[in-house]
C-alpha positions as CSV (number, residue, x, y, z in Angstrom):
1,X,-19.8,3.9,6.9
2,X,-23.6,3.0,6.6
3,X,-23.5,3.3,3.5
4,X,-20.9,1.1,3.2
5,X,-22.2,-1.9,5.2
6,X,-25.9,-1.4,3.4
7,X,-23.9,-2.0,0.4
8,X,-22.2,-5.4,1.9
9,X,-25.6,-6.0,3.0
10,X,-26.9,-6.0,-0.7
11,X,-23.6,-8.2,-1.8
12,X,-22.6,-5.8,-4.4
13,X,-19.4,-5.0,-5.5
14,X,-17.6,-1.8,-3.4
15,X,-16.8,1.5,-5.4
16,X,-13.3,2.9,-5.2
17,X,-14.4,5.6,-3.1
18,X,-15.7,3.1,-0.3
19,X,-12.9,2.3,0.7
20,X,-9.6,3.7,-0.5
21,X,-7.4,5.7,1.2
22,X,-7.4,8.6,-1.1
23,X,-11.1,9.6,-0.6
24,X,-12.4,6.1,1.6
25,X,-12.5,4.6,5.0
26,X,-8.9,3.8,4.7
27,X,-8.3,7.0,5.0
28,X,-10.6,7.5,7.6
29,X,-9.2,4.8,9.4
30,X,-6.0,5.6,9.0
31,X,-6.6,9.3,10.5
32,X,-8.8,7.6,13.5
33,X,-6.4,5.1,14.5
34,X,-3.5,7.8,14.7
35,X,-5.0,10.9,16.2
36,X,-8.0,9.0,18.2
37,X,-7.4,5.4,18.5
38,X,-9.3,4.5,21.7
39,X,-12.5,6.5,20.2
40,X,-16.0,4.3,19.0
41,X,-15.4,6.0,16.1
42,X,-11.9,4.3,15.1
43,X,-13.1,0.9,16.5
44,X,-16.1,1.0,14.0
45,X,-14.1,2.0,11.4
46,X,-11.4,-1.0,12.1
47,X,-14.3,-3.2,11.4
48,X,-16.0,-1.9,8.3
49,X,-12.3,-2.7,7.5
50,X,-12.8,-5.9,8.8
51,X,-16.4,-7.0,7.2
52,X,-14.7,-5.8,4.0
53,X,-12.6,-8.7,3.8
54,X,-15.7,-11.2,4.3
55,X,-16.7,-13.3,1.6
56,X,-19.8,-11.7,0.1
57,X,-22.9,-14.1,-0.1
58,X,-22.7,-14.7,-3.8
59,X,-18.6,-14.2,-4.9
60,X,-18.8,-14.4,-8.3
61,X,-15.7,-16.8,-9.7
62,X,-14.4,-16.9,-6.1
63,X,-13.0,-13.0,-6.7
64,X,-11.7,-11.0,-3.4
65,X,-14.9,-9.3,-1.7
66,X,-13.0,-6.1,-2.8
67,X,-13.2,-6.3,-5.8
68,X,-14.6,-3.3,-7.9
69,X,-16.8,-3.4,-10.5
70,X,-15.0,-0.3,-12.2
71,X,-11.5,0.4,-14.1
72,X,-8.6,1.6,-12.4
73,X,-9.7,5.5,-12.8
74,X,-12.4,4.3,-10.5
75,X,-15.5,4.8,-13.4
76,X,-16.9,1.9,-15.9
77,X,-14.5,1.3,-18.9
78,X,-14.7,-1.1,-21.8
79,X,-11.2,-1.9,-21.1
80,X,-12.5,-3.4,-18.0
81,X,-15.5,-5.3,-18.7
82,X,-15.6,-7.6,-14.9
83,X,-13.7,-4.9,-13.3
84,X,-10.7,-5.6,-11.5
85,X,-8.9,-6.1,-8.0
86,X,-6.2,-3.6,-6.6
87,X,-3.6,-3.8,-4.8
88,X,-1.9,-0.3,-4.6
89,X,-2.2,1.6,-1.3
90,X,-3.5,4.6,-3.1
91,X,-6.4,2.9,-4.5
92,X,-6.7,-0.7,-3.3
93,X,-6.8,-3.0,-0.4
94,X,-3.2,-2.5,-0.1
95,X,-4.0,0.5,2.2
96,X,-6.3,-1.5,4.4
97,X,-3.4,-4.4,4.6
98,X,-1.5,-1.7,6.3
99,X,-4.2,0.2,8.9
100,X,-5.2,-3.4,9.7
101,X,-1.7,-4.5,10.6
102,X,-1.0,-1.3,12.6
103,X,-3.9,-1.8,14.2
104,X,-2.6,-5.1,15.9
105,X,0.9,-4.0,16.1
106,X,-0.5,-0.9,18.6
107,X,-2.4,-3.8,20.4
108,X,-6.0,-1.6,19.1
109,X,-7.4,-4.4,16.9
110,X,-11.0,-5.7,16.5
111,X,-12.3,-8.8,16.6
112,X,-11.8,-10.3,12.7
113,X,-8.8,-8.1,12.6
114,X,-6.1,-11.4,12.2
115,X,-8.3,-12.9,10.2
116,X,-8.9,-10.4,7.8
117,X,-4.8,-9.8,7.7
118,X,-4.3,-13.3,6.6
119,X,-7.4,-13.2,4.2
120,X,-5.9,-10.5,2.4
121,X,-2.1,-11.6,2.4
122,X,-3.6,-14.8,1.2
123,X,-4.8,-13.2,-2.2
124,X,-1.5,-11.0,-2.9
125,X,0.3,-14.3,-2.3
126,X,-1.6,-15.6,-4.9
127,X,-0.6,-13.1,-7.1
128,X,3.0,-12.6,-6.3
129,X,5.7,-12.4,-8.7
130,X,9.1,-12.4,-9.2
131,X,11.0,-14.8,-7.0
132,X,12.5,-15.1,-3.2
133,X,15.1,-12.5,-3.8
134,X,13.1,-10.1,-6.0
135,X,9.2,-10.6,-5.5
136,X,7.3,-8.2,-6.6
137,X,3.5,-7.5,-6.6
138,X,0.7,-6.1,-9.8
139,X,-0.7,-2.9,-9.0
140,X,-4.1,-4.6,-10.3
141,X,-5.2,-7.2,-12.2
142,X,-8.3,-7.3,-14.3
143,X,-10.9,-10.2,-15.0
144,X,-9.3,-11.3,-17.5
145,X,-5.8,-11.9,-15.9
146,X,-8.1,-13.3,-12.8
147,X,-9.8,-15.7,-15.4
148,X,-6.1,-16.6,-17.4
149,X,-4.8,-16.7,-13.7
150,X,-1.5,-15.0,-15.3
151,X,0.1,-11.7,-15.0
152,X,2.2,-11.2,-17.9
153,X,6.1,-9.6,-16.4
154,X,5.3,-6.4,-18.6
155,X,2.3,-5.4,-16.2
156,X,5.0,-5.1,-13.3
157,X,4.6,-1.6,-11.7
158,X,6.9,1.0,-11.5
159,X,8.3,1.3,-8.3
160,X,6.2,4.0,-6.8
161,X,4.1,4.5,-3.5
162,X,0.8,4.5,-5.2
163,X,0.7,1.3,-7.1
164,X,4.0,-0.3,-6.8
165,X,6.6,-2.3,-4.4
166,X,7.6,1.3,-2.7
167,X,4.1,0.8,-1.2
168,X,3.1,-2.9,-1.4
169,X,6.4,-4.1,0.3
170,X,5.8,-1.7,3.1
171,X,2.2,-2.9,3.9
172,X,3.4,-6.6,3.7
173,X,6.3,-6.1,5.7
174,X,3.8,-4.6,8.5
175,X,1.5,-7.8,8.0
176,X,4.6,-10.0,8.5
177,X,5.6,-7.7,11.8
178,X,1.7,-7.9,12.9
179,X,1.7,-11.7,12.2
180,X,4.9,-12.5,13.5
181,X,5.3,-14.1,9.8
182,X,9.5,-13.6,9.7
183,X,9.0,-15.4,6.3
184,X,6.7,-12.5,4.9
185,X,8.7,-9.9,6.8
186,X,12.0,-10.9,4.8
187,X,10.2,-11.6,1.4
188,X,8.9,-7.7,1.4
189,X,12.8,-6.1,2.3
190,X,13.6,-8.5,-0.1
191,X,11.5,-6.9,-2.7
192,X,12.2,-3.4,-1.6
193,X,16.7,-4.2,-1.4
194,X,16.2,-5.5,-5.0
195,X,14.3,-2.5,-6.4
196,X,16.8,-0.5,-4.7
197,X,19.9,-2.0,-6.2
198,X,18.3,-2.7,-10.0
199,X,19.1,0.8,-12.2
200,X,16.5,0.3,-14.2
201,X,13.8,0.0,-11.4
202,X,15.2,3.1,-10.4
203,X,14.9,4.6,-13.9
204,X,11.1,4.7,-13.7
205,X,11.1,7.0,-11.2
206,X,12.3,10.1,-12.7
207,X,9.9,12.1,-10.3
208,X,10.2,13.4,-7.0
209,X,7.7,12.9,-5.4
210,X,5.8,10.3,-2.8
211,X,3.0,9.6,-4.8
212,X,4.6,8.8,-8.3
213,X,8.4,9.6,-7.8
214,X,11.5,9.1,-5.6
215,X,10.6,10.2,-2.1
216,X,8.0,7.7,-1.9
217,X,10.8,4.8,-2.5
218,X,13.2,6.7,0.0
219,X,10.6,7.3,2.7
220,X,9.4,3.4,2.4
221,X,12.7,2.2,2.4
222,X,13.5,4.1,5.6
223,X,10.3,3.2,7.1
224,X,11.2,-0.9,6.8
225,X,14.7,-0.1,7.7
226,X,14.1,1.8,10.9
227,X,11.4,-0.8,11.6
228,X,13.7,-4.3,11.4
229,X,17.4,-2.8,11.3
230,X,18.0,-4.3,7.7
231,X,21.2,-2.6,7.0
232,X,21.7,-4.0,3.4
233,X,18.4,-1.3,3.0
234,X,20.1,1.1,4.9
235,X,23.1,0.9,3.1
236,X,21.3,1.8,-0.1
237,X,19.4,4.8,1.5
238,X,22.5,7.6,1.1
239,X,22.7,6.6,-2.8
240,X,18.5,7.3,-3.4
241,X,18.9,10.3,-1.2
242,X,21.6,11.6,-4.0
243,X,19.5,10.9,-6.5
244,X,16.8,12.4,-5.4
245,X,18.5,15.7,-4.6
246,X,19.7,15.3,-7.8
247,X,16.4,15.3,-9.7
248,X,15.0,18.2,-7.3
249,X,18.3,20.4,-8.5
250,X,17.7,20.0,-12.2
251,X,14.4,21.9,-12.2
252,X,11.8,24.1,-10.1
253,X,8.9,22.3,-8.7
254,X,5.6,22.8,-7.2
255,X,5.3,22.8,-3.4
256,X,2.6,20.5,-3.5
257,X,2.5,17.7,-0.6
258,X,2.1,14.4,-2.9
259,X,3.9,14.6,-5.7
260,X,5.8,17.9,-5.3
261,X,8.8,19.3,-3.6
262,X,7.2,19.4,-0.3
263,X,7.0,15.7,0.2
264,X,10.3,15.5,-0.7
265,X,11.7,18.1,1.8
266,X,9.8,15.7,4.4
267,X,11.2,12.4,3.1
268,X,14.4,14.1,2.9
269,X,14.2,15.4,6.3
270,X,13.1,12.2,8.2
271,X,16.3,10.7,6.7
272,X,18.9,13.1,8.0
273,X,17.3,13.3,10.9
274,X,16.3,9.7,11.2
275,X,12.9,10.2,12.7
276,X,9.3,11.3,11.6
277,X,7.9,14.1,13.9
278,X,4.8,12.2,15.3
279,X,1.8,12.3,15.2
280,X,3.3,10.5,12.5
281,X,3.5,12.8,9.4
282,X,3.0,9.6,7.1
283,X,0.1,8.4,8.3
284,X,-1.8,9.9,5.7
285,X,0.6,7.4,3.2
286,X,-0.5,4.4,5.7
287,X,3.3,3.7,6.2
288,X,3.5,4.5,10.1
């Protein structure tokens, strides 16, 4: 976390690894504000999450503080000559959306913490797509499509946890909740009802697991569901669940937590049970 603000204190660009959940202080945060939420420690690390978010002295083309210097895998890349900005919850600031929302909605916010909500809801407005009954969201853009201001409809997501609308829909359905933004709130079940219901959404995601595959869909969906009592999600919920036990019958899998047959089990076992054993077993997903 030093680190970290001597970095904003320099006004360079953050590295993946600052702040994403996988290896970050999202993840940090995340952890803090679950199992130790009224520690110093969580309060500092709410606002490092915070000062992210702040304009840097010198934004170079106006781009989100956020934004990394590096390419998606999280090193240089030709490919991505001015970097780019991500919004996954794996990866990007889509993970801090969420602690930062949770925060307020547990009533354990910092100072900034509104602020920096709005700040970063602003900028995936910006770059929504889709329309009011099917938005959907890039997993990142790159300078480029910043300069071009255009994301072209092929660089939509799959529907996934990490990167696409099983993850970004749940983090801006928590800043609607935590802003009391009804608008926002019914734009991201919107977004998660259409993926749902379109075949070939579903189609991508011939994997099980939460990371890449089908649980993480199923266990969002529930999430928002239990959350707001959308039943048109709901309704959908039994028809994923099939398919999912479907795609775990067809072959053996590996055990492993993120993207193998033990995140399913859980997904699969908050939803016929219709509760997640708390602490929160998700936390470490930034979707409770």
């Amino acid at each position: 976390m030093a680190q970290a603000h001597q970095r904003i204190d320099r006004a360079e660009q953050p590295p993946m690894e600052e702040f994403d959940l996988i290896r970050g202080l999202s993840g940090l945060s995340a952890h803090h504000l679950s199992r130790h939420p009224h520690l110093e420690i969580t309060r500092d690390a709410l606002a490092y999450l915070v000062r992210l978010t702040e304009s840097l002295p010198d934004p170079a083309l106006l781009l989100p503080p956020w934004w990394m210097n590096v390419a998606p895998t999280g090193a240089p890349h030709a490919d991505y000559p001015g970097g780019h900005g991500n919004f996954g919850l794996s990866h990007g600031i889509g993970s801090a959306l969420s602690v930062l929302s949770l925060a307020l909605l547990r009533d354990l916010a910092v100072p900034g913490t509104v602020d920096a909500v709005e700040r970063i809801c602003a900028w995936t407005d910006q770059w929504r797509q889709g329309d009011e009954s099917a938005p959907w969201w890039p997993g990142y853009i790159s300078m480029q499509q910043a300069t071009d201001n255009h994301i072209h409809s092929d660089l939509r997501p799959r529907p996934s946890w990490c990167y696409g609308v099983s993850g970004t829909a749940r983090a801006q359905q928590l800043a609607g909740l935590a802003l009391r933004d009804p608008v926002r709130v019914q734009a991201a079940e919107n977004a998660i009802l259409a993926t749902l219901r379109d075949p070939l959404q579903l189609d991508k995601l011939p994997e099980i697991g939460l990371c890449h595959g089908l649980a993480g869909l199923l266990h969002a969906a529930w999430r928002m569901t239990t959350e707001t009592g959308n039943s048109e999600i709901t309704a959908e919920l039994p028809r994923l669940a099939d398919r999912l036990i479907t795609a775990l019958d067809l072959d053996d899998h590996d055990p492993e937590l993120l993207d193998g047959a033990a995140g399913a089990a859980l997904a699969l076992h908050t939803l016929g049970t219709d509760t997640a054993p708390a602490p929160h077993w998700d936390t470490f997903l930034t979707l409770a």
